[in-house]
C-alpha positions as CSV (number, residue, x, y, z in Angstrom):
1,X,101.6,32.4,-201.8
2,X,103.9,32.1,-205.0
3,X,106.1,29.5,-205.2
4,X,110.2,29.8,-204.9
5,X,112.3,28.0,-206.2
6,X,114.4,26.6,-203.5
7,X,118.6,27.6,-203.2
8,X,120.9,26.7,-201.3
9,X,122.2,28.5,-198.3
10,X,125.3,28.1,-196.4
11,X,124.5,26.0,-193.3
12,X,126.6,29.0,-191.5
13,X,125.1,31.8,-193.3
14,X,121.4,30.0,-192.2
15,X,122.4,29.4,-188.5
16,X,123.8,33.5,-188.0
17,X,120.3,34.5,-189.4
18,X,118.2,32.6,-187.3
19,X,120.7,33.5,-184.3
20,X,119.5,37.2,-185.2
21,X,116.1,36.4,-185.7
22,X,115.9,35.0,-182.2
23,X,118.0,37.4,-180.4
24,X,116.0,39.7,-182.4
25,X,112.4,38.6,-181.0
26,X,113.7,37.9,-177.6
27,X,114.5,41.5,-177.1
28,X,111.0,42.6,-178.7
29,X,109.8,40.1,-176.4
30,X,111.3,41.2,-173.5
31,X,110.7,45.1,-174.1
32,X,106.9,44.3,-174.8
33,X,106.5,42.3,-171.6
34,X,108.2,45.4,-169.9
35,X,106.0,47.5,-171.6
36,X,103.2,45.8,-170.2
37,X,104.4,45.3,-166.8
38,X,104.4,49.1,-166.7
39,X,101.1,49.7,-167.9
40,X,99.9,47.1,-165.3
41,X,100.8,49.0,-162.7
42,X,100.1,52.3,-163.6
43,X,96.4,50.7,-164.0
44,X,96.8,49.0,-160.3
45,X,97.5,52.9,-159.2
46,X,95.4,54.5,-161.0
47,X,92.9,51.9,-159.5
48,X,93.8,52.7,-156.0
49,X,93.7,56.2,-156.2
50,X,89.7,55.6,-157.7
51,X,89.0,53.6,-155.2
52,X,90.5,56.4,-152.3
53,X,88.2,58.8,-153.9
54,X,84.9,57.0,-154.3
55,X,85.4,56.4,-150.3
56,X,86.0,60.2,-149.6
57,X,83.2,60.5,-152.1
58,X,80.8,58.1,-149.9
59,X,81.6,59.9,-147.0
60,X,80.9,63.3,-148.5
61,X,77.9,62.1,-149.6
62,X,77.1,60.5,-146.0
63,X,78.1,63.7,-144.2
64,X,75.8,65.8,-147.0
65,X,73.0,63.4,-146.1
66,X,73.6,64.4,-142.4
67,X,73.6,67.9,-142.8
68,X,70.7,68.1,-144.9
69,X,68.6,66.0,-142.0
70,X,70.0,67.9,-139.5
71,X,68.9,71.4,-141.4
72,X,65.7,69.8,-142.0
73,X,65.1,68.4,-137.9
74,X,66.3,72.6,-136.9
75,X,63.5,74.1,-139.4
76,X,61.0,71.7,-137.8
77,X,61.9,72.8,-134.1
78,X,61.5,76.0,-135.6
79,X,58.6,75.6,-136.9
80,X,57.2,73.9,-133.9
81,X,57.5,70.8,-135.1
């Protein structure tokens, strides 16, 4: 970093600007933690909505596993078993 010379600022002109600054940031601040707030829970429902389908998944898969063994236990009694 280069140095500056150092002038003189009116104490007022100083105290508006970090004023703005810090109103400034605040409101960055604020919109940011909304921001993330948002995406939190679009993550929480897009987590539920995984979670609803791997259990209707599960009990497709449970239901395909029970068809399958019943097909299989009818060709047997077919097939005399």
């Amino acid at each position: 970093m280069t140095d500056q010379p150092k002038k003189q600022v009116n104490p007022m002109a100083a105290a508006v600007e970090a004023t703005a600054l810090n109103d400034f940031y605040r409101n960055r601040n604020l919109m940011l933690a909304d921001a993330l707030e948002r995406e939190r829970q679009e993550k929480d429902a897009m987590q539920a909505e995984i979670d609803r389908l791997t259990k209707i998944n599960g009990k497709l898969q449970d239901a395909a596993v029970q068809t399958g063994a019943a097909k299989t236990d009818k060709k047997d009694a077919e097939n005399g078993g």
